[in-house]
Structures are given as C-alpha cells and as structure tokens.
ChimeraX commands (.cxc) that place a marker at each C-alpha (Angstrom):
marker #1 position -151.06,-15.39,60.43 radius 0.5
marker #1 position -150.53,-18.36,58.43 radius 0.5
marker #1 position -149.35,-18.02,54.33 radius 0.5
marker #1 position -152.93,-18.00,52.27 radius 0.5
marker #1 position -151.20,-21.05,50.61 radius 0.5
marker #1 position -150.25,-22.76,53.94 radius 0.5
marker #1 position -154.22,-22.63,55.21 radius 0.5
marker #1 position -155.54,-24.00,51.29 radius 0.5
marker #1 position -153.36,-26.37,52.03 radius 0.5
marker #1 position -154.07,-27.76,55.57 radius 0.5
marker #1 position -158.08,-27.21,55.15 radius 0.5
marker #1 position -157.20,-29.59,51.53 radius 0.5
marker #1 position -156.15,-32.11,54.04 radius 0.5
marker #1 position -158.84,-31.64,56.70 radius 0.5
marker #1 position -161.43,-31.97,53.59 radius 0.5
marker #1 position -159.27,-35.08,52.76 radius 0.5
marker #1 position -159.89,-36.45,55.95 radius 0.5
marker #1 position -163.33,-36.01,56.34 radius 0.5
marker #1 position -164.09,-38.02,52.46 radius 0.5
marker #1 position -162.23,-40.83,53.48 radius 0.5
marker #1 position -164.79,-41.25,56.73 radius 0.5
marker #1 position -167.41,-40.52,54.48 radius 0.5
marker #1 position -166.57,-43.52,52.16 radius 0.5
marker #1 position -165.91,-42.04,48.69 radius 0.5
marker #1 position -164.63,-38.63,46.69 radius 0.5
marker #1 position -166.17,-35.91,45.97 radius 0.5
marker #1 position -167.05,-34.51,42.11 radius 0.5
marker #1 position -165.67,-31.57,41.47 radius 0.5
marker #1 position -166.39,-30.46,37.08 radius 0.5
marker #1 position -165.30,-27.35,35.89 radius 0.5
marker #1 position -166.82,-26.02,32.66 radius 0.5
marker #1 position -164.17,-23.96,31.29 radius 0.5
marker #1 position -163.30,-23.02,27.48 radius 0.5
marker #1 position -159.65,-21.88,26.02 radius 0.5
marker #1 position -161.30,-19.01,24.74 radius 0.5
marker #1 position -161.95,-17.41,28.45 radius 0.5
marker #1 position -159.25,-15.16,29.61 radius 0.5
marker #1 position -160.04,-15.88,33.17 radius 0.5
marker #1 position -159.78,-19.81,33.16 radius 0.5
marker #1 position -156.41,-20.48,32.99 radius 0.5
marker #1 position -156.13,-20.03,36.79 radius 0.5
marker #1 position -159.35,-22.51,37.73 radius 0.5
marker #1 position -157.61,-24.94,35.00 radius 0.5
marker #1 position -154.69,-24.92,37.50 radius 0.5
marker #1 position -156.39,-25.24,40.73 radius 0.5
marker #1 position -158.27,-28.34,38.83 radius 0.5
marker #1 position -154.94,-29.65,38.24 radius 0.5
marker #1 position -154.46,-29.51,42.23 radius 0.5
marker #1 position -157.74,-31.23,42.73 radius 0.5
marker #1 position -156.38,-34.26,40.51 radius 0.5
marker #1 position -153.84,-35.19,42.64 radius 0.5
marker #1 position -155.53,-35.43,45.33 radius 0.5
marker #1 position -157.50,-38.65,46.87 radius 0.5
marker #1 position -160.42,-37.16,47.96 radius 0.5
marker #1 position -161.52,-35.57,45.16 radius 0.5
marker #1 position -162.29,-36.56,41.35 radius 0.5
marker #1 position -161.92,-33.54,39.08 radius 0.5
marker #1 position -163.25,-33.49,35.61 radius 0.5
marker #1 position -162.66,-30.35,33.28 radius 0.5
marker #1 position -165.87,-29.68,30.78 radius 0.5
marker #1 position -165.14,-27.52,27.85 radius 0.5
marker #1 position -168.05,-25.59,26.75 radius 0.5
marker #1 position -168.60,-24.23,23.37 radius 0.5
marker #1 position -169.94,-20.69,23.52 radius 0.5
marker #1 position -166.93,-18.86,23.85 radius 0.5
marker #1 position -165.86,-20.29,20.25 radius 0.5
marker #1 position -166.86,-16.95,18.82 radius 0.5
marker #1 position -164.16,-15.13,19.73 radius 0.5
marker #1 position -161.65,-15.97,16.78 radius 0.5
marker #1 position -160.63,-19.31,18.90 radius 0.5
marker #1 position -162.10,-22.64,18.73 radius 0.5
marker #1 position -161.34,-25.12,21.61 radius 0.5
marker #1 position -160.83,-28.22,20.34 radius 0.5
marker #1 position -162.19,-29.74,23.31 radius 0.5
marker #1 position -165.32,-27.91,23.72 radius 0.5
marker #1 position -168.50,-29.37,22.84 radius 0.5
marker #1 position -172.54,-28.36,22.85 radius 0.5
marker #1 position -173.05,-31.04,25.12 radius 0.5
marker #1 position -170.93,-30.09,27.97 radius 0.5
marker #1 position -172.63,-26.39,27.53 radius 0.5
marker #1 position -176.45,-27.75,27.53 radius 0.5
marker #1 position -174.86,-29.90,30.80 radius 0.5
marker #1 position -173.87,-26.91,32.64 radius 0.5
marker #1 position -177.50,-25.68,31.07 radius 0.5
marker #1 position -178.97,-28.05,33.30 radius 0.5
marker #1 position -177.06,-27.63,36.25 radius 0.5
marker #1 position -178.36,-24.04,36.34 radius 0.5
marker #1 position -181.66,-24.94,36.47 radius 0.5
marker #1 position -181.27,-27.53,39.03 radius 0.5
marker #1 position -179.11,-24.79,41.20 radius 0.5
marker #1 position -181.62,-22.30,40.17 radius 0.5
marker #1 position -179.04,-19.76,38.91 radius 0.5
marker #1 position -179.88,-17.14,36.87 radius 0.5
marker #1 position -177.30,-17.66,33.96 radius 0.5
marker #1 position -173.78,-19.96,33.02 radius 0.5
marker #1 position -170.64,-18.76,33.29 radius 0.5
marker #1 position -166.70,-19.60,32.96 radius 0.5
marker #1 position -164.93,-20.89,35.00 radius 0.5
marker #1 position -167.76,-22.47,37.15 radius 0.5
marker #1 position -167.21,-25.75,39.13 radius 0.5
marker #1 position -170.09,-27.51,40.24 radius 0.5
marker #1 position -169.26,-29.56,43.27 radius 0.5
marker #1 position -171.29,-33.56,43.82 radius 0.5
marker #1 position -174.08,-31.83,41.20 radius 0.5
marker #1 position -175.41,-29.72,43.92 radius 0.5
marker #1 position -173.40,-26.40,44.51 radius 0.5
marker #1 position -171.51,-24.35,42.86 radius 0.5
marker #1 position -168.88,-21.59,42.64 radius 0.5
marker #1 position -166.45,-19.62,40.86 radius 0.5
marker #1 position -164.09,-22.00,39.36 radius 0.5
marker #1 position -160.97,-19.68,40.57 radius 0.5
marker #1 position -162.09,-19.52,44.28 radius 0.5
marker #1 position -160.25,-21.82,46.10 radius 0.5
marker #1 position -161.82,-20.99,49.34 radius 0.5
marker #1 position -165.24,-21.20,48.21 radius 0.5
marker #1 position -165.00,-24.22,46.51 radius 0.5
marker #1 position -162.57,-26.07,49.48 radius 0.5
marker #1 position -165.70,-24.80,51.37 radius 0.5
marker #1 position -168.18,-27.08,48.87 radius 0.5
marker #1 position -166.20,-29.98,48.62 radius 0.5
marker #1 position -165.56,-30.04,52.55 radius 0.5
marker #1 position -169.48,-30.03,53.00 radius 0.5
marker #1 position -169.94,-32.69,49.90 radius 0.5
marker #1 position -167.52,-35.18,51.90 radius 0.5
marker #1 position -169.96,-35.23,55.08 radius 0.5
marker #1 position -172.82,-36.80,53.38 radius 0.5
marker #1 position -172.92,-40.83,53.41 radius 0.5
marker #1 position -172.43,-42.44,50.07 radius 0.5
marker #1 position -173.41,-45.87,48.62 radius 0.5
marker #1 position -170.22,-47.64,47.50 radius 0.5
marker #1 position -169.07,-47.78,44.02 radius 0.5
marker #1 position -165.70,-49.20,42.55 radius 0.5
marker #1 position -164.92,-49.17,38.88 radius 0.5
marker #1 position -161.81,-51.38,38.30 radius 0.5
marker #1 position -160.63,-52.52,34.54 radius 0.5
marker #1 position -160.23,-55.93,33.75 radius 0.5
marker #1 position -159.67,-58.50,30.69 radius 0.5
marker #1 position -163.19,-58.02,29.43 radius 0.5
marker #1 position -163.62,-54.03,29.95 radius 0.5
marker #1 position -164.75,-52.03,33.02 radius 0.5
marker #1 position -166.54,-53.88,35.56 radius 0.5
marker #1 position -168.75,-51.71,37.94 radius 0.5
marker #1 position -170.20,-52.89,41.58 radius 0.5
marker #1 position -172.77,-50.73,43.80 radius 0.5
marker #1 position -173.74,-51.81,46.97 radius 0.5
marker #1 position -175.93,-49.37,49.29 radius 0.5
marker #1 position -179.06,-47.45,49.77 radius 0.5
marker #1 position -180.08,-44.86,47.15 radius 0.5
marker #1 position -181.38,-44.52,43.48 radius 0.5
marker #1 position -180.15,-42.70,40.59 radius 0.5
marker #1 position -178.51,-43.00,36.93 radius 0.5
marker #1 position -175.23,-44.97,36.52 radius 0.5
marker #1 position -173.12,-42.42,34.18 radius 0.5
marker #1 position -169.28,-43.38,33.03 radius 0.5
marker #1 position -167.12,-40.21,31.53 radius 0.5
marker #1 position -164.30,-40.78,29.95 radius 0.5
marker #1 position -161.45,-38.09,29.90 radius 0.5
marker #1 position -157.48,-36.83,28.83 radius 0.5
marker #1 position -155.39,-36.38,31.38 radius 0.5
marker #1 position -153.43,-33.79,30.67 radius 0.5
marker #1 position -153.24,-31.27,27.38 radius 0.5
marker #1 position -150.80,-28.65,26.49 radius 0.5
marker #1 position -152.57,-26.33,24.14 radius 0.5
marker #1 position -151.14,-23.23,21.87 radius 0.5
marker #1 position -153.58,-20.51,21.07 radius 0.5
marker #1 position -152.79,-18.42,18.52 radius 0.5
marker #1 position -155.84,-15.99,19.05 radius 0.5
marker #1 position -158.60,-15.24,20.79 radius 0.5
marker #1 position -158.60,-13.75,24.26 radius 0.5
marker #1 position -155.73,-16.36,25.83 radius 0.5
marker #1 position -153.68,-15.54,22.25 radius 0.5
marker #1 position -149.81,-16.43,22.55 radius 0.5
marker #1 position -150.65,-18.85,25.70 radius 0.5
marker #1 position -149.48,-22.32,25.73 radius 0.5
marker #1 position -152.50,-23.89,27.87 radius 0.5
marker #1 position -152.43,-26.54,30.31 radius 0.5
marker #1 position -155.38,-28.25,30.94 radius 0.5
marker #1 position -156.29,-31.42,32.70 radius 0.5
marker #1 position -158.83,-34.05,32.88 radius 0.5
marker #1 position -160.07,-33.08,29.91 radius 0.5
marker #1 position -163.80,-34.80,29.37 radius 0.5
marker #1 position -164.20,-36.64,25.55 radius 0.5
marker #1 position -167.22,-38.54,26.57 radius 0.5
marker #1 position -170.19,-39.59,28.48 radius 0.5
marker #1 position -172.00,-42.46,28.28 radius 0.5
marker #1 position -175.43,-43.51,30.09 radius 0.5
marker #1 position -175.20,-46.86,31.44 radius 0.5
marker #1 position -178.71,-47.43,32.80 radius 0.5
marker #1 position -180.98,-46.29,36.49 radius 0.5
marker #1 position -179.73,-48.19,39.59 radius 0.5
marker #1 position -182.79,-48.68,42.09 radius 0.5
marker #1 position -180.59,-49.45,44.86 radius 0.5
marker #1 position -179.23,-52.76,46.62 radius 0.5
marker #1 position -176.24,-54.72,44.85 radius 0.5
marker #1 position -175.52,-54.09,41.20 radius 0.5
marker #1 position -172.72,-55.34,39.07 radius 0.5
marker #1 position -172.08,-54.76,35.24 radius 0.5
marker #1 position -168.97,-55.63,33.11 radius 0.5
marker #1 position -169.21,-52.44,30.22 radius 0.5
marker #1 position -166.74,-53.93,26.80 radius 0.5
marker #1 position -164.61,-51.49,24.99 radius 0.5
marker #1 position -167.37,-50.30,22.75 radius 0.5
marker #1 position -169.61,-49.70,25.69 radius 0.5
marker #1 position -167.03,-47.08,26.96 radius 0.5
marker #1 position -167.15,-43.35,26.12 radius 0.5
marker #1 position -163.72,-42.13,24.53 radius 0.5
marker #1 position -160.94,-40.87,26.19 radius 0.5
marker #1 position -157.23,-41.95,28.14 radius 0.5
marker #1 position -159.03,-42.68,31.38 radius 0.5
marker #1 position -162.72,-43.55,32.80 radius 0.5
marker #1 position -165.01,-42.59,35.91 radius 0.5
marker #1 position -168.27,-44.31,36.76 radius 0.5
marker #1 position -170.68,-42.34,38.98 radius 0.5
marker #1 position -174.01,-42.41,40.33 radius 0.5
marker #1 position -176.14,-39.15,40.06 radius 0.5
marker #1 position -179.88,-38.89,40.85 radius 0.5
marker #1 position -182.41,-37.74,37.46 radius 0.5
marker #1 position -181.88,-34.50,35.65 radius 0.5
marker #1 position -178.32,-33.86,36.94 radius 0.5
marker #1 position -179.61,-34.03,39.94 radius 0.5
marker #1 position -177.42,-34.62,43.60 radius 0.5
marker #1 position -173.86,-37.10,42.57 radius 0.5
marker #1 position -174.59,-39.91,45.06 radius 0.5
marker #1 position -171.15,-41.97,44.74 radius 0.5
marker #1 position -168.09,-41.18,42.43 radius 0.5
marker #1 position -165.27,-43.91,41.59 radius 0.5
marker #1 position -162.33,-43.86,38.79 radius 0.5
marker #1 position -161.22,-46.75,37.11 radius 0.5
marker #1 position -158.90,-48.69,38.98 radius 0.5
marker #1 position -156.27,-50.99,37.39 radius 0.5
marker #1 position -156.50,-54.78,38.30 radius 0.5
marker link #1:1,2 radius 0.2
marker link #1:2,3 radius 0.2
marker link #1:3,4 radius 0.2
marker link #1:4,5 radius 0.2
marker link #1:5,6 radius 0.2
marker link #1:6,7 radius 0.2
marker link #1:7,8 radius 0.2
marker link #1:8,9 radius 0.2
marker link #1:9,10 radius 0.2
marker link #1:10,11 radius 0.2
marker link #1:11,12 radius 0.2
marker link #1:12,13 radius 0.2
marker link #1:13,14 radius 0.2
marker link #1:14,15 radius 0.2
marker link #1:15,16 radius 0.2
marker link #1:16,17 radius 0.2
marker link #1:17,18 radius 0.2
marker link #1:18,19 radius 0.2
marker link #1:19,20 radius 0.2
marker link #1:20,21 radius 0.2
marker link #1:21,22 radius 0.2
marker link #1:22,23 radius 0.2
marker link #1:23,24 radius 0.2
marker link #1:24,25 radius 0.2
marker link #1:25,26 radius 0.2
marker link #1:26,27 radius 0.2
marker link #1:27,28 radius 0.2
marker link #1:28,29 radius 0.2
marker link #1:29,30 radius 0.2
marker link #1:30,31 radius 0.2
marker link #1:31,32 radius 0.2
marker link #1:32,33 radius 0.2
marker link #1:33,34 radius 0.2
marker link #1:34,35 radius 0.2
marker link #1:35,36 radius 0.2
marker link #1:36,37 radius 0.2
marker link #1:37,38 radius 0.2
marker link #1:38,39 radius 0.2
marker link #1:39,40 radius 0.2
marker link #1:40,41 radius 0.2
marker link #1:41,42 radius 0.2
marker link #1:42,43 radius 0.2
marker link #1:43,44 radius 0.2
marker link #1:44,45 radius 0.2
marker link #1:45,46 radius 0.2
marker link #1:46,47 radius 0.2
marker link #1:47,48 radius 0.2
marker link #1:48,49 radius 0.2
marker link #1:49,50 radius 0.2
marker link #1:50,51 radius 0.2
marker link #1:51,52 radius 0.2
marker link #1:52,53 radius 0.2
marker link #1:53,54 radius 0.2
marker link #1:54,55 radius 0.2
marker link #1:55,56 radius 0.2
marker link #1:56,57 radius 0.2
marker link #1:57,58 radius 0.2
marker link #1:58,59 radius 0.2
marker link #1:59,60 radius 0.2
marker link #1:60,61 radius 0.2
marker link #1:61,62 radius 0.2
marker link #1:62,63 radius 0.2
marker link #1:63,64 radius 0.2
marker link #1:64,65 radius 0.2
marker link #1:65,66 radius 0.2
marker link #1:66,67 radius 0.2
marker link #1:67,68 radius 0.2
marker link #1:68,69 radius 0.2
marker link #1:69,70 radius 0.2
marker link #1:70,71 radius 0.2
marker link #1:71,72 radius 0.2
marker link #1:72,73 radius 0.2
marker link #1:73,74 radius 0.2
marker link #1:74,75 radius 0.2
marker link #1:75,76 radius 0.2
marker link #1:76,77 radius 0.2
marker link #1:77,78 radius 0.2
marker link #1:78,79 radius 0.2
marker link #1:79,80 radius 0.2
marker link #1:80,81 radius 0.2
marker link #1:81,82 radius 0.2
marker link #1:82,83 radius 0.2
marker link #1:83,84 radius 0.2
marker link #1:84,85 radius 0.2
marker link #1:85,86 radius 0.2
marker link #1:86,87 radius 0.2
marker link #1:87,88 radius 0.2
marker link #1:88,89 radius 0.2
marker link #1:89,90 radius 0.2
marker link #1:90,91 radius 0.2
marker link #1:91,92 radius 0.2
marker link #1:92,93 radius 0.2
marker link #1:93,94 radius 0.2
marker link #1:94,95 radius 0.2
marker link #1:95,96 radius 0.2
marker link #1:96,97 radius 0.2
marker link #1:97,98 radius 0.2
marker link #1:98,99 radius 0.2
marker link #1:99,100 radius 0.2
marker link #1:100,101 radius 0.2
marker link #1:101,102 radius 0.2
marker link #1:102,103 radius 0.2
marker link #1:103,104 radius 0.2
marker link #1:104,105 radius 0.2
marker link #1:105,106 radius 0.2
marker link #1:106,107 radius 0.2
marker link #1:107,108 radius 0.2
marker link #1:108,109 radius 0.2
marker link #1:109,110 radius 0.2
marker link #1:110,111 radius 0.2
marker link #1:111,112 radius 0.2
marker link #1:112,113 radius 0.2
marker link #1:113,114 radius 0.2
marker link #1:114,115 radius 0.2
marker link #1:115,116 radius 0.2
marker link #1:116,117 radius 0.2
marker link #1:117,118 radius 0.2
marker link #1:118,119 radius 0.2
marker link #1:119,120 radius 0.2
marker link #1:120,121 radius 0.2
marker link #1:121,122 radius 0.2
marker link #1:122,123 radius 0.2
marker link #1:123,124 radius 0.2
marker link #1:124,125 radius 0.2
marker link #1:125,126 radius 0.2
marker link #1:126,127 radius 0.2
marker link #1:127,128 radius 0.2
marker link #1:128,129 radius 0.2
marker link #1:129,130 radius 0.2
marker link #1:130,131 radius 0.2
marker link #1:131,132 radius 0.2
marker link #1:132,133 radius 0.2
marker link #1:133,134 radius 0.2
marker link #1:134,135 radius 0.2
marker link #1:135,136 radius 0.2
marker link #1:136,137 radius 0.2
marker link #1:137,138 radius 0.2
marker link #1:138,139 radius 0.2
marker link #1:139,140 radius 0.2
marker link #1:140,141 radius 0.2
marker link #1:141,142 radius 0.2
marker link #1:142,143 radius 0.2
marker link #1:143,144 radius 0.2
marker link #1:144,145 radius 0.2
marker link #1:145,146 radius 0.2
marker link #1:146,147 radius 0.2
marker link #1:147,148 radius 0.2
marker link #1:148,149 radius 0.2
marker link #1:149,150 radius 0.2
marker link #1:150,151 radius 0.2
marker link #1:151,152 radius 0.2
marker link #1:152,153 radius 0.2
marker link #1:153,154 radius 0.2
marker link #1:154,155 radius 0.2
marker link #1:155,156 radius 0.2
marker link #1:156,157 radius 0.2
marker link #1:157,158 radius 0.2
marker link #1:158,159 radius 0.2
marker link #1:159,160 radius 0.2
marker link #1:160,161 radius 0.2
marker link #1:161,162 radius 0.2
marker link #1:162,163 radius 0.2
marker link #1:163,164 radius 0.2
marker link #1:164,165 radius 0.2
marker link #1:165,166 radius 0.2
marker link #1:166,167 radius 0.2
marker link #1:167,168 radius 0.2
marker link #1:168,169 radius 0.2
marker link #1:169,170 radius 0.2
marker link #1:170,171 radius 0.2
marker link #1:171,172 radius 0.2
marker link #1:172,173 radius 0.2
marker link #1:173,174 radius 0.2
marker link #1:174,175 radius 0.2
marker link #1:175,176 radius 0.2
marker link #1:176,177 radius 0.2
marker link #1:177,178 radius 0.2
marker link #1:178,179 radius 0.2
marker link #1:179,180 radius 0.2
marker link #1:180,181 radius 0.2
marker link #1:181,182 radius 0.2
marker link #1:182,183 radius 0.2
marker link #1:183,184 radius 0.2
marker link #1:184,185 radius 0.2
marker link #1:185,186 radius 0.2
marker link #1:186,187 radius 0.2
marker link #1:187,188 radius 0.2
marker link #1:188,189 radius 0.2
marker link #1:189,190 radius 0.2
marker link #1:190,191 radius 0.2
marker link #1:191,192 radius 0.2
marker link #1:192,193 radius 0.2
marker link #1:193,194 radius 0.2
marker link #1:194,195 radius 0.2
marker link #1:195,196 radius 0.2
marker link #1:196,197 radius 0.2
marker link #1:197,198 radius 0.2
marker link #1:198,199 radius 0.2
marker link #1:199,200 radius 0.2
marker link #1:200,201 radius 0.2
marker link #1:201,202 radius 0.2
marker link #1:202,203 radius 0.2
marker link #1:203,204 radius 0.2
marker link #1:204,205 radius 0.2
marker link #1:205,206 radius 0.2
marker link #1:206,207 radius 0.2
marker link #1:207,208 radius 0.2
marker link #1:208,209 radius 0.2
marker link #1:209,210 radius 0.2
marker link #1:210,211 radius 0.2
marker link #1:211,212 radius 0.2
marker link #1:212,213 radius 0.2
marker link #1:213,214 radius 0.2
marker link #1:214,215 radius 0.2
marker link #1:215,216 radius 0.2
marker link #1:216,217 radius 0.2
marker link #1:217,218 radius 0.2
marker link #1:218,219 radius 0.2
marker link #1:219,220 radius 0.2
marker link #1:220,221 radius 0.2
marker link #1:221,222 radius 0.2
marker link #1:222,223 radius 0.2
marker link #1:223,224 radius 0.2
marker link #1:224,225 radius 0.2
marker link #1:225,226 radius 0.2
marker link #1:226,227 radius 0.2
marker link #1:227,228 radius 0.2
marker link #1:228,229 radius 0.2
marker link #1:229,230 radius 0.2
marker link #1:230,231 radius 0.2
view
C-alpha cells in the first residue's frame, strides 16, 4: 500500500492533468478565522494548493469566531455573509470553519484532503471560457473569449502572513496563513462572446496580488478563474 502522502500526491498530479485539458484552474476558497482551533491544518493544505498550477486558492477570513477573546485581523463581515450565500446556493443547513468551497459549487471540510482532491478533480472536467488577467503600464487588463454568462469579479489578496495569537483558542501559535483575501471588487456582467477591459489602480480591490474570475449570479457556479500575470 502506497504512503497516504504518496497517493495525495499522485491524484494532485492526475487532478493537475486533467485542468490543464480542461483549459483553466480550478477555485478553491477557504473561509477560515485565527480564532478556530481546527484551521490551522486546512490553512496548510491551502498553502499546498498555492503552489500548484491547477488550482487558485484564496483564504476568506470570516468574522464570527471574533468572540472568543481573539480578533483576526483579517476577518471581515463580508467574507462571512459570502460563505452565507454559498450555503444557500449549496443548500446546507449551516457555515462552518474550515470549509472550502470548490468552483462555487461544492463543498467540504477544509482539512479533508481527499474530499476536496475529490472536488477539485471533478471541477477540472467541466469546459471553461477563457480568461487571462495580465498587468500592464495602465493597470490590469482582462480578456474573455467563449460561451457562457456571468459576473466578472477581481479579488485581491496577501500572500503569505505569519500571525502571533496571544489568546483565544489558537493562543501561543504563531499562524501561517496564505492567500489571504483584502478585497473584492465587482467589475460588471459578461453576456458572453469577446470582452476586454483595462481596470486602473483605483479600480483594483486592495491587496499584494489580484485574480479576475467569472462566476454566474448569486455566487452561483465559477465559470473561468485567472491570476494576474506579469507582462
């Protein structure tokens, strides 16, 4: 029998295999908190997803954990009323930490590997317009060419954060956390066909780095997925 870590790590590059025929990555957000005692280990496997190519991994701190004598500095009512809506889209009974929520369409413990390699190897069979981000002089310029409809969306997000947390349930911890989200910004719909748009600095959400994605009404399916390539 092969090491549990040997067989993540083969079905990570089957999965990887399979998104590149498809055309595009896969979303992958985890709605976490430093105030959850259980998240540190989904925060790490979100790390894992960051490295790799077929996947775009975006860490959402939520706010109601803030109660418990630790307030994340990263959390914020929006990303908790956006996990709100995913719930009712996936038609689950209540939110919870660590969840990731996989193209906007399934979800799963944040901590299981297997289930969620399981999600994002289903995700990277479905056909994709194609969407490329890519900065240049004048900002972030953003080109869609396909079949489809939906809401263009850009996040913007930390890369990495070490943390300490001197109380609450993860007290004494030094936290490492990555693709942190700082901001989302509604660009407009997209009714299918070409589109191109050049978004200026003040048209971008904050944070270090930026990803543009297509996602059908009311946090509905992700369609398409791109971060912001250099020139």
């Amino acid at each position: 029998m092969l090491p549990k870590v040997t067989v993540l790590t083969l079905l990570g590059a089957l999965f990887s295999a399979e998104s590149a025929e498809a055309g595009g990555p896969v979303l992958v957000e985890l709605f976490t908190s430093q105030g959850c005692n259980s998240c540190p280990p989904a925060d790490a496997y979100l790390g894992d997803l960051a490295k790799r190519r077929d996947v775009i991994a975006l860490g959402f701190h939520v706010d109601y954990w803030n109660y418990i004598g630790w307030k994340d500095p990263f959390s914020d009512a929006a990303w908790t009323e956006r996990q709100r809506s995913y719930s009712r889209s996936l038609g689950t009974s209540q939110i919870y930490t660590p969840q990731m929520v996989v193209d906007g369409g399934d979800h799963a413990v944040g901590s299981d590997r297997r289930a969620v390699e399981r999600l994002i190897g289903e995700a990277a069979k479905r056909d994709r317009p194609a969407l490329a981000a890519k900065r240049t002089v004048e900002g972030l310029r953003l080109t869609i060419e396909g079949a489809g409809e939906g809401e263009v969306w850009v996040v913007g997000y930390d890369p990495r954060h070490e943390t300490k947390v001197p109380r609450g349930e993860n007290a004494g911890k030094t936290l490492t956390e990555f693709n942190v989200v700082r901001g989302v910004a509604r660009i407009e719909a997209w009714k299918g066909g070409s589109y191109s748009r050049t978004l200026t600095a003040s048209e971008l959400p904050p944070g270090g780095a930026h990803v543009a994605l297509i996602q059908a009404r009311n946090l509905g399916r992700v369609l398409a997925v791109s971060a912001a390539a250099t020139p």
